[in-house]
BASEMI-450840 format. One record per residue (C-alpha): residue number from 0; residue in one letter; x negated, y, z. Coordinates in steps of 0.001 Angstrom, whole numbers, padded with zeros to 6 digits, m for minus. Example, Ala and Ser with C-alpha at 12.3 -4.5 7.8 and 13.67 -1.06 7.14 Angstrom:
BEGIN
nr_rest_c1_c2_c3
0_a_m012300_m004500_007800
1_s_m013670_m001060_007140
END
This chain:
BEGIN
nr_rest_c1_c2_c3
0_x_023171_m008911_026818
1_x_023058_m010931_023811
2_x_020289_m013331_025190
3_x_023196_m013803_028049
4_x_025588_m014473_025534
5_x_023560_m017165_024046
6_x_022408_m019020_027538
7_x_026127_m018880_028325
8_x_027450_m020069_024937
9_x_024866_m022975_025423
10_x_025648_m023825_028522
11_x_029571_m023477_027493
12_x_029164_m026013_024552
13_x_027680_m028082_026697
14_x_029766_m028472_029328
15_x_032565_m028653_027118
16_x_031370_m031754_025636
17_x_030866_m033278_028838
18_x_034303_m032115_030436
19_x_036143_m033163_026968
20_x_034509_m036724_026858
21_x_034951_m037064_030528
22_x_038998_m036048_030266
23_x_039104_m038452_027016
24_x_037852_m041393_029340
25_x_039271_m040965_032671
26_x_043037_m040365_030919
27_x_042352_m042949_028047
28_x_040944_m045830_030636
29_x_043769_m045267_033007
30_x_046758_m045508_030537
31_x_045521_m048704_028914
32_x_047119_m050003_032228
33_x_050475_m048519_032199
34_x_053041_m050357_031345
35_x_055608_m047711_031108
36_x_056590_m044306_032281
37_x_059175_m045539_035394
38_x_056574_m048239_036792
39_x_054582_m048029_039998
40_x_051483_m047880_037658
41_x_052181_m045324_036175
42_x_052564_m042965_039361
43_x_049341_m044511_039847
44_x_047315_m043742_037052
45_x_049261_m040049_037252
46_x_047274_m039770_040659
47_x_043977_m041079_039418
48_x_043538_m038933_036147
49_x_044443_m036077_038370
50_x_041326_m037318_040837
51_x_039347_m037739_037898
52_x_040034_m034983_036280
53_x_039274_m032733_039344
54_x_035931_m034413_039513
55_x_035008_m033402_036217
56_x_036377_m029692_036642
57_x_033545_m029792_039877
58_x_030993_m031569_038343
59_x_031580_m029724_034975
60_x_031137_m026424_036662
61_x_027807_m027547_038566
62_x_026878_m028564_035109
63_x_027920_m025223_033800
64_x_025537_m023322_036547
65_x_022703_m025472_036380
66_x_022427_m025477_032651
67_x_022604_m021776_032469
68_x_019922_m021269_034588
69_x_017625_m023526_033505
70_x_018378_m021992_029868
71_x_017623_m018597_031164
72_x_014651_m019364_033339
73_x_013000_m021384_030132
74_x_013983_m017886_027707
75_x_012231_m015719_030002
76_x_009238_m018212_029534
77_x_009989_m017954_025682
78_x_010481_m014262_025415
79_x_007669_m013717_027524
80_x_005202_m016016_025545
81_x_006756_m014734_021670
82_x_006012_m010845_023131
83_x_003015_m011693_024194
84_x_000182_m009024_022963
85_x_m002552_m011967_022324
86_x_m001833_m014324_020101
87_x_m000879_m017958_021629
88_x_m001140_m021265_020149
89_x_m000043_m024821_021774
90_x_m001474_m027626_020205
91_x_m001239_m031386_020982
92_x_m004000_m032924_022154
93_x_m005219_m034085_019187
94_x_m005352_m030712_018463
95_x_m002441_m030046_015661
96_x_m000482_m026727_015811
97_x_003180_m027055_017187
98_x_004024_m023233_018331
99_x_002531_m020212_017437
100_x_003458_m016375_018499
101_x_003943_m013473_016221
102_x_000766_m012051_017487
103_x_m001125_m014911_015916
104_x_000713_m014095_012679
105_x_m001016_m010433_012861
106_x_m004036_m011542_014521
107_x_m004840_m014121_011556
108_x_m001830_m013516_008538
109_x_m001037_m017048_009131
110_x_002762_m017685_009323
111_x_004233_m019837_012165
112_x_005403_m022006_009156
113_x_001784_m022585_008139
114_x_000339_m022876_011085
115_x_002651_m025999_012827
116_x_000694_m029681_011945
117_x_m002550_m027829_010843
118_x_m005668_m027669_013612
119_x_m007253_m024568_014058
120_x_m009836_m025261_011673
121_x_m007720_m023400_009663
122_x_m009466_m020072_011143
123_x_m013377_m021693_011086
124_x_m015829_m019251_009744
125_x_m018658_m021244_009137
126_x_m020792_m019045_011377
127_x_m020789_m022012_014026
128_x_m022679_m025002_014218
129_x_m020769_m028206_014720
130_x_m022268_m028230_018393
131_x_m020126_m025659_019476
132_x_m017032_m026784_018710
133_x_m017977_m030376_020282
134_x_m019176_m028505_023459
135_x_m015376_m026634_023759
136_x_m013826_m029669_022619
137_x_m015806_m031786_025597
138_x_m014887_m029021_028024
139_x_m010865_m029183_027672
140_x_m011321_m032935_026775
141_x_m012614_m033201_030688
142_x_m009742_m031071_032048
143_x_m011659_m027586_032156
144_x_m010496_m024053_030924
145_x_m012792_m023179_027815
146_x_m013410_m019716_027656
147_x_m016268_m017645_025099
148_x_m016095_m015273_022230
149_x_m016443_m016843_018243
150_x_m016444_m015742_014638
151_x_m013028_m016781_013334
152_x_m011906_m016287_009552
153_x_m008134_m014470_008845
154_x_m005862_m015979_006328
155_x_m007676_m013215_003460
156_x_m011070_m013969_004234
157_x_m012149_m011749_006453
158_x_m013908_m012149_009560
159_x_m013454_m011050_013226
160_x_m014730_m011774_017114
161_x_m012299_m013322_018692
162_x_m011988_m013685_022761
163_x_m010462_m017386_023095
164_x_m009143_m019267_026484
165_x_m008123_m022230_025799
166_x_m006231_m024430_029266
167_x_m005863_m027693_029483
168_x_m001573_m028170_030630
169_x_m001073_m031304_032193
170_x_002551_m033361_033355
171_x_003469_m034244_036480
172_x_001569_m037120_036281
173_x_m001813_m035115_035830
174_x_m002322_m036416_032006
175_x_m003670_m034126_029854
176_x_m000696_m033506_026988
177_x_m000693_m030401_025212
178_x_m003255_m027095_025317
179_x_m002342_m023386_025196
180_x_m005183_m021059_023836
181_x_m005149_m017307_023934
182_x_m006724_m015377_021463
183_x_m007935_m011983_021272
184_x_m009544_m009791_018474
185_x_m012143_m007815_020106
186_x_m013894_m006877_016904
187_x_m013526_m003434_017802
188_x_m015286_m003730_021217
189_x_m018388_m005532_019945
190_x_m018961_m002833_017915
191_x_m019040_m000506_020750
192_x_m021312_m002848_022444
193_x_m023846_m002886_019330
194_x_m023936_000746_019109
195_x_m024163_000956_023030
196_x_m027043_m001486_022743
197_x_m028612_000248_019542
198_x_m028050_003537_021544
199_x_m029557_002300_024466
200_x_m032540_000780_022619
201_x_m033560_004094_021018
202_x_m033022_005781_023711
203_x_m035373_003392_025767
204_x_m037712_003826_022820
205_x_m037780_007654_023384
206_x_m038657_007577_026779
207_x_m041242_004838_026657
208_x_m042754_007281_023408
209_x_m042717_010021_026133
210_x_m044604_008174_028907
211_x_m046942_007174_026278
212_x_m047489_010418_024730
213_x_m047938_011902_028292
214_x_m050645_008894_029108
215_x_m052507_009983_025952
216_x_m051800_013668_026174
217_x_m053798_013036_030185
218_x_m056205_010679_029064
219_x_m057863_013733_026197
220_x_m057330_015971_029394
221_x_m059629_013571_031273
222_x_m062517_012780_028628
223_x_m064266_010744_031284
224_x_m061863_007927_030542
225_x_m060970_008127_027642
226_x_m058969_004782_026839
227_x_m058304_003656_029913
228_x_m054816_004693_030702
229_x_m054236_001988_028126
230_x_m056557_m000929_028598
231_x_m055435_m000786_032399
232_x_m051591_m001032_031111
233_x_m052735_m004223_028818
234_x_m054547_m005795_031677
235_x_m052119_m005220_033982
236_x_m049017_m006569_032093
237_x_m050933_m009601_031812
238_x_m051932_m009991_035092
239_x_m048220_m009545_036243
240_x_m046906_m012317_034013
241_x_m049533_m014647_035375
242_x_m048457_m013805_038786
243_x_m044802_m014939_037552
244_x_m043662_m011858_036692
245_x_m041014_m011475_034035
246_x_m038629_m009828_032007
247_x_m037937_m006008_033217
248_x_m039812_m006006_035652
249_x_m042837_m006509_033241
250_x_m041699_m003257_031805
251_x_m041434_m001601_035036
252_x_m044835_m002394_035286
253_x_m045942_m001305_031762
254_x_m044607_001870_032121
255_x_m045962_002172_035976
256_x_m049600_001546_034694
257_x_m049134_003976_031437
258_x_m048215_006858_034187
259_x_m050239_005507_037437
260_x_m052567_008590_036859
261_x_m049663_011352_035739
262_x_m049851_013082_038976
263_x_m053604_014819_037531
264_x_m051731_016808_035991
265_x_m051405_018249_038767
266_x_m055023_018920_039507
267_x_m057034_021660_038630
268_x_m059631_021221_035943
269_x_m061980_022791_037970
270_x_m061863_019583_040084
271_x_m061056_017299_037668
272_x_m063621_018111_035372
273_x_m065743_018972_037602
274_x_m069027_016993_036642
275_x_m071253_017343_040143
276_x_m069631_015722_042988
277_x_m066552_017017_044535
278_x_m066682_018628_048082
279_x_m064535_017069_050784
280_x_m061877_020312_050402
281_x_m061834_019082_046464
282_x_m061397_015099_047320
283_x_m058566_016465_049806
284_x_m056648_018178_046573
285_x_m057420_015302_043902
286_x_m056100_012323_046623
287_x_m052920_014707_046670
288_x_m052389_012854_042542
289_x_m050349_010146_043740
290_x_m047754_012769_045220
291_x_m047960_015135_042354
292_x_m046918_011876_040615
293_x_m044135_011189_042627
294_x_m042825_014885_042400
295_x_m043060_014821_038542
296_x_m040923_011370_038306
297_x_m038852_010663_041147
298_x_m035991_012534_039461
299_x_m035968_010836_036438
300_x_m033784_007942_037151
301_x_m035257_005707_034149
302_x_m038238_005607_035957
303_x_m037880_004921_039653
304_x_m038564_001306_039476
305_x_m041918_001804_037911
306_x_m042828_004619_040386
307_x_m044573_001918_042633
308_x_m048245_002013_040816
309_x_m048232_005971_040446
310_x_m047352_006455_043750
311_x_m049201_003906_045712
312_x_m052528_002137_043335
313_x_m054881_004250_045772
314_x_m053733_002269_048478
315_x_m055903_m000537_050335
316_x_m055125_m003884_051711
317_x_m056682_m002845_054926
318_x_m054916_000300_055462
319_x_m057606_002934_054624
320_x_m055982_004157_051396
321_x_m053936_007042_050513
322_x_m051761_008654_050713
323_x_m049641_006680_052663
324_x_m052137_004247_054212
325_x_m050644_001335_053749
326_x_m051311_m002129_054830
327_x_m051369_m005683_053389
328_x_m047638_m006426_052059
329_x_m046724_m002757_052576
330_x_m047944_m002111_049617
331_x_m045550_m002931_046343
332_x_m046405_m005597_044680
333_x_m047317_m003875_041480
334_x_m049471_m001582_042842
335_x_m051672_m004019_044659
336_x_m051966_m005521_040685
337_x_m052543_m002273_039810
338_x_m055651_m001375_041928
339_x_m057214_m004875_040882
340_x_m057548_m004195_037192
341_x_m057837_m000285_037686
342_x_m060977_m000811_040057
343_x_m062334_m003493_037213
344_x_m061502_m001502_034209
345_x_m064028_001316_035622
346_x_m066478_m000456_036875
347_x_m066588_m002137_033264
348_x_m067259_000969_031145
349_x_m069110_004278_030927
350_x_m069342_006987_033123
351_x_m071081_009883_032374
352_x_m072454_008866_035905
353_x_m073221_005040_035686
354_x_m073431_002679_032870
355_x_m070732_m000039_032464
356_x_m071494_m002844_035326
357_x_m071240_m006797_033311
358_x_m068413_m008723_034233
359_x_m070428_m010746_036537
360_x_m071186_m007985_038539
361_x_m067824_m006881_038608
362_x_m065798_m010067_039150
363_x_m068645_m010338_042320
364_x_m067035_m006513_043555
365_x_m063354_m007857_043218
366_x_m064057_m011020_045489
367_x_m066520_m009004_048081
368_x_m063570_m006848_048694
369_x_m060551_m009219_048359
370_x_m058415_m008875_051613
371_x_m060232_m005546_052682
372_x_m059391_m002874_049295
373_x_m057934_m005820_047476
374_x_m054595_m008344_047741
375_x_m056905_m011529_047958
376_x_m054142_m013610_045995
377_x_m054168_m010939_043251
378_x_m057850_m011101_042962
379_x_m057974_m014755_042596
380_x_m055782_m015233_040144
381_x_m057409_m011944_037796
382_x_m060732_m013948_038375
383_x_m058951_m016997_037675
384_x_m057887_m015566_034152
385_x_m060587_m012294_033198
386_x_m062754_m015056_031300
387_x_m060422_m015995_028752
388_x_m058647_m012734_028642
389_x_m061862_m010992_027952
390_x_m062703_m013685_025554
391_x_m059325_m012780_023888
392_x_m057957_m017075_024497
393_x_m054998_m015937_026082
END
């Protein structure tokens, strides 16, 4: 009610000025040409002051309406804009302060009063480079919305994140002439983030001490190769970055290669440590790993994108693999990386069967039986690289 009361005492003292100054003019201008109060003039003038002043009660009171709505259409803008939870600043283009919310007061402890015809480098930190502020700058310079998160300093010193938009508000002839920016404190929330992230990372450092633990744990299980869970794992990550892999899916693929043999657990030691040759009943039970590895895993959600080499590394470009037998494409990606440097790493070391073959020997295997056990892409670019990998170049 009192916000009424103020649009309508504006509006009032306005259109009292006008209706006053109007009266003044019409009755003033008119009498100057009376002569006296019996001449035909007179009746005249009489009849034209009361014309006149009839227009100005009419105009006057269109006056009256118009003014008080545009005075309560631009408080509602006000109100809206001085509630506002975020602080707000408009600044001219040149980038002084002319209005500032109470929020920005308790966002920053700058006063409204020492805010207007200062520039925002009021609240710089120091934490940013000059860069930055040239790259916002160039943004709303061009007529783009600016929007990114910053170190800002308060009025005391302190520091704080602070969300920022900052529009570009144009006239009506589409020239750039003041800019509004809205500011938020999120402070709080980036701290959440952190300790998500932190969380997250230890949590992620668990698991992948876990799958490493288990590799090892399998690897003393299986003293016949001893090692290789992880010189497979280092192979293979390299391989899969040559082949353009990055990012998480390298991990995927660390952790896929670390477990590709889990499923053994799974297998008797009777026939896995068997040391004659295993009858066709025993080959049936120890080409059953892959699934054992899939039952073990598939429930643990962390893990299902690097369930691809456990599951499927025994499988063969020309369909005679297991236990799936799968063909060409078919098989993931990863796996047919997999089988490349899995096939190589034990043909290149003891066996308490065979000594280690030479690399030449084994690079000749890998491109024999590229495109019938092997990818052939993923065997030429292994024997593209195995030289100066084994060499230790690259």
């Amino acid at each position: 009610m009192g916000n009424g009361r103020h649009q309508s005492r504006f509006a009032i003292r306005i259109t009292a000025i006008y209706a006053l100054v109007s009266a003044i003019w019409i009755v003033g201008s008119d009498l100057l040409f009376v002569s006296g109060p019996g001449s035909a003039l007179f009746t005249i003038s009489l009849i034209s002051i009361g014309k006149g002043l009839m227009f100005v009660a009419v105009t006057a009171a269109m006056l009256f309406i118009l003014l008080w709505r545009a005075e309560s259409e631009l408080h509602i803008r006000s109100a809206a804009l001085e509630a506002a939870a975020n602080a707000i600043i408009i600044s001219s283009v040149d980038g002084v302060i002319e209005w500032v919310n109470p929020a920005f007061t308790t966002l920053t402890g700058y006063s409204a009063a020492e805010s207007r015809g200062a520039t925002p480098r009021l609240l710089r930190s120091g934490v940013h480079d000059q860069q930055f502020y040239q790259q916002f700058w160039g943004t709303i310079l061009s007529g783009q919305v600016w929007r990114g998160t910053l170190v800002n300093r308060r009025k005391d010193g302190s520091l704080y994140d602070e969300e920022q938009t900052i529009t570009p508000v144009r006239n009506h002839a589409g020239q750039i002439i003041r800019f509004i920016a809205i500011k938020q404190d999120v402070s709080e929330r980036r701290r959440h983030e952190q300790a998500l992230h932190d969380a997250n990372r230890s949590l992620v450092a668990a698991y992948d001490a876990t799958i490493a633990g288990w590799s090892q744990a399998l690897d003393l299980r299986d003293k016949e190769t001893n090692g290789h869970s992880q010189r497979v794992t280092s192979l293979t990550v390299r391989l899969a970055g040559a082949m353009g892999i990055t990012g998480v899916e390298i991990e995927h693929i660390r952790r896929g290669a670390l477990l590709h043999d889990i499923g053994k657990m799974g297998v008797p030691d009777s026939i896995l440590l068997k040391p004659g040759p295993l009858t066709d009943a025993e080959w049936e039970q120890m080409r059953m790993h892959p699934v054992y590895s899939y039952d073990l895993l598939h429930e643990i959600a962390f893990l299902t994108p690097a369930l691809a080499i456990p599951i499927s590394h025994h499988e063969r470009w020309d369909g005679q693999g297991y236990p799936a037998g799968l063909r060409g494409e078919q098989i993931p990606l990863p796996a047919r990386i997999f089988a490349v440097v899995d096939v190589w790493d034990a043909l290149t070391n003891d066996r308490p069967y065979r000594a280690a073959w030479p690399p030449s020997r084994a690079c000749a295997y890998l491109a024999d039986h590229a495109g019938v056990h092997f990818d052939p892409v993923v065997v030429a670019v292994f024997l593209a690289h195995i030289d100066a990998w084994s060499a230790g170049e690259l």
